[in-house]
N, C-alpha and C positions, 0 to 999 in steps of 0.2 A: 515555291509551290510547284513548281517545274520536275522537281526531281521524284525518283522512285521512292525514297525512302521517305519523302513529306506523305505524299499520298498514300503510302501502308500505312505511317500515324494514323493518316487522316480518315482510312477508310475503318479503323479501329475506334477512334472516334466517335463517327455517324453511329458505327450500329448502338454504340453505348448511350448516345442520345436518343437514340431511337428507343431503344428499352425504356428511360427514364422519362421518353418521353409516354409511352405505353404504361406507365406506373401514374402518371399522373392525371393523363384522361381517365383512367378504368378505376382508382381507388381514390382519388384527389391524394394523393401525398402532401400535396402542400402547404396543407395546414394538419396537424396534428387535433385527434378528437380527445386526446384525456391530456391531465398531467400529469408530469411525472416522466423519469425518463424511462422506469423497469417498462410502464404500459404503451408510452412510445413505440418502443422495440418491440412490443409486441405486437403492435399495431404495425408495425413496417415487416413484421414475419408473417403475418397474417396476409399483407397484400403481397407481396412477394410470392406467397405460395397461391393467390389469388391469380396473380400473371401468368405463374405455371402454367397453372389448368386451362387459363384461357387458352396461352398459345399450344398446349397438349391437343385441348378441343380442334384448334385449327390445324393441326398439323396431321390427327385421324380421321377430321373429315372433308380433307382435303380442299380448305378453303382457306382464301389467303387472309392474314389479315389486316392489311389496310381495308379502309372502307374510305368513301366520298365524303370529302371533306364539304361541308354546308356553312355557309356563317351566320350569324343570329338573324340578321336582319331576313334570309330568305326562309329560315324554320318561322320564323315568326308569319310570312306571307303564306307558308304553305299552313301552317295552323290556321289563319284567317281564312281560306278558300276554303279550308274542310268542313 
């Protein structure tokens, strides 16, 4: 893990998680809504081009997108206070 060449894997890696992970807060990927595999795949071109847009949107209006990460338990206390 030391070396230059782990850490370009690695830093190729991250952003690939990163995206995947971006695919499955913003569409749920991880369960599929229909059956079938033609509507699957369409279902995964649809959010795919759904990602796009987002990050197009943040990219022209120049806002980043990471957002603050919350865990349930504290949405859940801010729901209660409101």
């Amino acid at each position: 893990q030391d070396t230059p060449a782990w850490r370009t894997k690695y830093a190729l890696r991250a952003g690939i998680e990163g995206t995947v992970n971006q695919a499955l807060d913003v569409t749920g990927l991880r369960r599929a809504r229909y059956r079938g595999l033609p509507k699957v795949r369409l279902q995964h071109a649809f959010s795919a081009a759904a990602i796009n847009v987002v990050r197009l949107d943040a990219y022209w209006s120049d806002q980043p997108l990471r957002r603050v990460r919350t865990s349930r338990l504290e949405r859940l206390a801010y729901r209660l206070t409101a």
